[in-house]
LUMDRENLUM-972136 format. One record per residue: x, y, z of N, C-alpha, C in turn. Coordinates in steps of 0.1 Angstrom, whole numbers, always signed. Example, Ala and Ser with C-alpha at 12.3 -4.5 7.8 and 13.67 -1.06 7.14 Angstrom:
! LUMDRENLUM-972136
{n_X: +132; n_Y: -57; n_Z: +78; ca_X: +123; ca_Y: -45; ca_Z: +78; c_X: +132; c_Y: -33; c_Z: +78}
{n_X: +128; n_Y: -22; n_Z: +71; ca_X: +137; ca_Y: -11; ca_Z: +71; c_X: +129; c_Y: +0; c_Z: +79}
This chain:
! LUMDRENLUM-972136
{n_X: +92; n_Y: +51; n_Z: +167; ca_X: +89; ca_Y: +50; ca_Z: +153; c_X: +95; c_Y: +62; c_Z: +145}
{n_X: +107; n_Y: +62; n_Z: +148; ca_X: +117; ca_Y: +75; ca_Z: +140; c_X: +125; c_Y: +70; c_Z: +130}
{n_X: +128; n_Y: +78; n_Z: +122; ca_X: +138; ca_Y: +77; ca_Z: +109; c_X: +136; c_Y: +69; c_Z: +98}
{n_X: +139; n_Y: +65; n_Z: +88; ca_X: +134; ca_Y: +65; ca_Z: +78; c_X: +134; c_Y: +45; c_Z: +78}
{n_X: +142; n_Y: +39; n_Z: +83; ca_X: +142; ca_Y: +26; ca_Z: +84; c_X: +131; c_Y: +18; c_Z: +71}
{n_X: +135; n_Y: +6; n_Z: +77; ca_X: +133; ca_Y: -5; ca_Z: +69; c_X: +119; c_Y: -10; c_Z: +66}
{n_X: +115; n_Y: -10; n_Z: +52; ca_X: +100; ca_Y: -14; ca_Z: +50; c_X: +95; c_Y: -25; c_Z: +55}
{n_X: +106; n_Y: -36; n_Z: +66; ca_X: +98; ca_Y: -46; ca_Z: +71; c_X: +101; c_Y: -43; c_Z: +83}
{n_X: +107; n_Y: -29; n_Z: +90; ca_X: +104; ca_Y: -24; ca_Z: +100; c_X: +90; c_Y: -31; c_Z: +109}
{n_X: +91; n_Y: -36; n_Z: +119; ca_X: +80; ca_Y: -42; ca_Z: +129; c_X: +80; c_Y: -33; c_Z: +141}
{n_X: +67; n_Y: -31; n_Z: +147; ca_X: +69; ca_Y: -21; ca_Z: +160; c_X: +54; c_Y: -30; c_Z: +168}
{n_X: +58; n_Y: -29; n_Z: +177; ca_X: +51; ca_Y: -33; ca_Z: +188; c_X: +39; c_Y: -29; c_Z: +190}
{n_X: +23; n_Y: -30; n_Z: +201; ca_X: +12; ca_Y: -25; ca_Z: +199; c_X: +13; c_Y: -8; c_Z: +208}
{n_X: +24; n_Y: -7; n_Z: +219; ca_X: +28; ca_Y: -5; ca_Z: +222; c_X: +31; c_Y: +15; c_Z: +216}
{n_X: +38; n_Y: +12; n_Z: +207; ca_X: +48; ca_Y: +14; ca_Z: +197; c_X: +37; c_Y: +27; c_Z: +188}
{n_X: +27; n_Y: +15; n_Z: +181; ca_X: +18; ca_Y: +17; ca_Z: +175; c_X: +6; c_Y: +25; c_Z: +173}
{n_X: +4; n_Y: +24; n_Z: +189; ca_X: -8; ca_Y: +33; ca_Z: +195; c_X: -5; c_Y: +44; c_Z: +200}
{n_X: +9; n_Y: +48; n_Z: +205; ca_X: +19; ca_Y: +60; ca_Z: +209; c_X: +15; c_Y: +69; c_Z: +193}
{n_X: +22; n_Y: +63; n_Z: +185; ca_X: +26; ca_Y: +72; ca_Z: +174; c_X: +10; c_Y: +73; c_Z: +164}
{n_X: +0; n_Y: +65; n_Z: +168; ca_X: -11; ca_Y: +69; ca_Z: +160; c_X: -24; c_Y: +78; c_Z: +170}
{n_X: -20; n_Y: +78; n_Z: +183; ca_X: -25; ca_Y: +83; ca_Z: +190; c_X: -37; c_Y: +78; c_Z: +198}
{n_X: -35; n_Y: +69; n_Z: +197; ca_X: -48; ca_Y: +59; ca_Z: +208; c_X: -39; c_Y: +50; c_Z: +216}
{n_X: -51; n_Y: +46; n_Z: +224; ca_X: -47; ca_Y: +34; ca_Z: +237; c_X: -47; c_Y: +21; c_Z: +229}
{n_X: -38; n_Y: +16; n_Z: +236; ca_X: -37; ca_Y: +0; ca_Z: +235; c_X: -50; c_Y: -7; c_Z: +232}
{n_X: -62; n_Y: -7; n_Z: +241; ca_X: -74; ca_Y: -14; ca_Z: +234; c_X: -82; c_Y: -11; c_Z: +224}
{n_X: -79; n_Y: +5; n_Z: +221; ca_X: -86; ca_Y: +10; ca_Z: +208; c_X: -79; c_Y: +5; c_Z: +192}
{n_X: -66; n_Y: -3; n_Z: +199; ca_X: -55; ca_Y: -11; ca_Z: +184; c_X: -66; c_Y: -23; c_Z: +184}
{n_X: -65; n_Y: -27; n_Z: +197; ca_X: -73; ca_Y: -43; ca_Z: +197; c_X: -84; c_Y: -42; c_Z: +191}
{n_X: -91; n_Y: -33; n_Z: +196; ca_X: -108; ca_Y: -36; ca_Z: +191; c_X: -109; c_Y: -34; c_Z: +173}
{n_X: -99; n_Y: -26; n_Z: +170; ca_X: -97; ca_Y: -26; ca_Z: +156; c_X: -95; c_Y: -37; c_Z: +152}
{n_X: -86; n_Y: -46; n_Z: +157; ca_X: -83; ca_Y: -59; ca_Z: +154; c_X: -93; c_Y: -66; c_Z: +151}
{n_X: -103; n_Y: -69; n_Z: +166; ca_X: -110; ca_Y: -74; ca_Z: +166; c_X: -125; c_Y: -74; c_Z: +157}
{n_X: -128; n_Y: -64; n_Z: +153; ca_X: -136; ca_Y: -63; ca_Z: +144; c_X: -127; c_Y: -60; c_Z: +130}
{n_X: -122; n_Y: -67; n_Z: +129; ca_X: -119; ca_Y: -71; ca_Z: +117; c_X: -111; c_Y: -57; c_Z: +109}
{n_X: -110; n_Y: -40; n_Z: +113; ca_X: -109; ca_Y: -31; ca_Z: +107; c_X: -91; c_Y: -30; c_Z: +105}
{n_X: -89; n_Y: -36; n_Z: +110; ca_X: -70; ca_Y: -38; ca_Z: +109; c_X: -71; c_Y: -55; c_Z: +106}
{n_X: -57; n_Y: -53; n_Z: +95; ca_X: -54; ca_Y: -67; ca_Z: +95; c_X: -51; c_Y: -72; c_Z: +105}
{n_X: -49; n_Y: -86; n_Z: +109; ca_X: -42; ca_Y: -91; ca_Z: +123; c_X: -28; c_Y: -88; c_Z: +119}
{n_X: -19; n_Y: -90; n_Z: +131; ca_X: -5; ca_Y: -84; ca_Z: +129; c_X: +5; c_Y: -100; c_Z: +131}
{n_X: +13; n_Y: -96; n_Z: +124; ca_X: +23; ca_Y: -112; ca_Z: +126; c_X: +25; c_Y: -110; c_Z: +140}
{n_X: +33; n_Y: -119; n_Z: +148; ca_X: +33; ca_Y: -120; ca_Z: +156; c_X: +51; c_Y: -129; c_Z: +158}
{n_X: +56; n_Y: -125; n_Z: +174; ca_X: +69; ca_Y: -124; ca_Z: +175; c_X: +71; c_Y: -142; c_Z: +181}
{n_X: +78; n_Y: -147; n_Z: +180; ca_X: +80; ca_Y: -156; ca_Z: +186; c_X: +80; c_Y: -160; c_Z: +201}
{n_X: +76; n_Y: -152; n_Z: +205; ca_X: +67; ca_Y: -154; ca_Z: +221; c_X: +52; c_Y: -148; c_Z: +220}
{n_X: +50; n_Y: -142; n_Z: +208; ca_X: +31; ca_Y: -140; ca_Z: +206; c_X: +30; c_Y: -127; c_Z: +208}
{n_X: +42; n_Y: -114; n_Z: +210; ca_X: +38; ca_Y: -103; ca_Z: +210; c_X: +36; c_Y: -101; c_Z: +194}
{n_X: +23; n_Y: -85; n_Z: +195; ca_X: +19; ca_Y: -80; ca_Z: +179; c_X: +30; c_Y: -75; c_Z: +177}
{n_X: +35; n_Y: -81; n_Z: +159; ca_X: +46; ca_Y: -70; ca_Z: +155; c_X: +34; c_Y: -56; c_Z: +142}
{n_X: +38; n_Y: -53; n_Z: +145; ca_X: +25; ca_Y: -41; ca_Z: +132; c_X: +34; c_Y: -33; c_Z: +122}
{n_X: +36; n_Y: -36; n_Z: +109; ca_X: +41; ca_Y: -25; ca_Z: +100; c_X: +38; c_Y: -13; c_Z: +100}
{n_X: +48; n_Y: -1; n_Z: +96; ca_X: +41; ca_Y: +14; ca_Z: +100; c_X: +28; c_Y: +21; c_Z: +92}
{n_X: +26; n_Y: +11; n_Z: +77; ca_X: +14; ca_Y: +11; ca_Z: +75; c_X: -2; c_Y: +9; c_Z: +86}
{n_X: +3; n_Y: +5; n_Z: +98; ca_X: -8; ca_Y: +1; ca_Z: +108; c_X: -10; c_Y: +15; c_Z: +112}
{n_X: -4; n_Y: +21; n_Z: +117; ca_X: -2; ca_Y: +37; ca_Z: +122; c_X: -10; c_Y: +40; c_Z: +109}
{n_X: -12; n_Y: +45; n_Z: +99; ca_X: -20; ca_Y: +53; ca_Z: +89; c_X: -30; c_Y: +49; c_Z: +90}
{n_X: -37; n_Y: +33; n_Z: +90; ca_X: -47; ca_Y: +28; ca_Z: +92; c_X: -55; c_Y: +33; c_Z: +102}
{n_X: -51; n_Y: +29; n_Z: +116; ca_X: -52; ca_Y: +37; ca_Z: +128; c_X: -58; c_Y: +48; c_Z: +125}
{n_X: -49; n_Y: +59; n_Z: +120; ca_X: -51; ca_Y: +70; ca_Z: +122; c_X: -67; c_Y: +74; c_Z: +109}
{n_X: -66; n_Y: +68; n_Z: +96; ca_X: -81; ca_Y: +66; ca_Z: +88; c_X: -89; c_Y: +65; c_Z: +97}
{n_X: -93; n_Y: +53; n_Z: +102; ca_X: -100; ca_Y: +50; ca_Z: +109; c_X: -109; c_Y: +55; c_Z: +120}
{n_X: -97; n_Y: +62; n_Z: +130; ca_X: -103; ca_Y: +74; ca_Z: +141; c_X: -111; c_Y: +84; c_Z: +134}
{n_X: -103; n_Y: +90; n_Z: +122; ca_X: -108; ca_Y: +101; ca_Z: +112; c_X: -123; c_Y: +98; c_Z: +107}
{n_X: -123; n_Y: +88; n_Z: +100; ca_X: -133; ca_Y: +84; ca_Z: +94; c_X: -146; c_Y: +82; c_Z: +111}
{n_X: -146; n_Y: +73; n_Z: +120; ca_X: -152; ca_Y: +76; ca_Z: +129; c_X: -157; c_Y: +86; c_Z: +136}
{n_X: -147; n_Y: +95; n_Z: +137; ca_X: -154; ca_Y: +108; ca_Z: +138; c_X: -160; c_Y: +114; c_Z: +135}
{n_X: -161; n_Y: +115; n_Z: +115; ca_X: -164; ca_Y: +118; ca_Z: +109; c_X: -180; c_Y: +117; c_Z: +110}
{n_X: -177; n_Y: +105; n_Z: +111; ca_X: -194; ca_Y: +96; ca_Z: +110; c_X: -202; c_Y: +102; c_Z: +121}
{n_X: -194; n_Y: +107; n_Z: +135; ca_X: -203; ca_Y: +109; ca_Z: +148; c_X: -206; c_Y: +122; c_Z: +146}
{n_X: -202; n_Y: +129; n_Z: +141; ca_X: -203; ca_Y: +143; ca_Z: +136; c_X: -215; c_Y: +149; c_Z: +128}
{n_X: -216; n_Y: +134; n_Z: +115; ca_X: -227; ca_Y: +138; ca_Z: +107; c_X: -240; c_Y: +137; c_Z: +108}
């Protein structure tokens, strides 16, 4: 997820979780509860995620934390 690229730039869950700093099931379970949009998806069914997903991600953890803390 380097350089300044393309706003319809697509990155993998893979991709996603590297650069926002969690595991692959802590993307999913986001998904799954509804806290991330669902991600388009590639013509064999892998997640594509815009790099707006990574900031979300990263809210999210923050905000959780936040909460276990208070």
């Amino acid at each position: 997820m380097k350089g300044g690229g393309n706003a319809m730039e697509r990155f993998t869950i893979g991709q996603v979780a590297e650069a926002a700093n969690v595991n692959l099931e802590t993307v999913k379970y986001y998904e799954k509860r509804e806290l991330l949009p669902k991600p388009a998806r590639s013509g064999s069914g892998y997640r594509l995620y815009t790099k707006s997903a990574v900031e979300d991600i990263r809210l999210i953890k923050q905000r959780a934390t936040s909460l276990r803390k208070s």
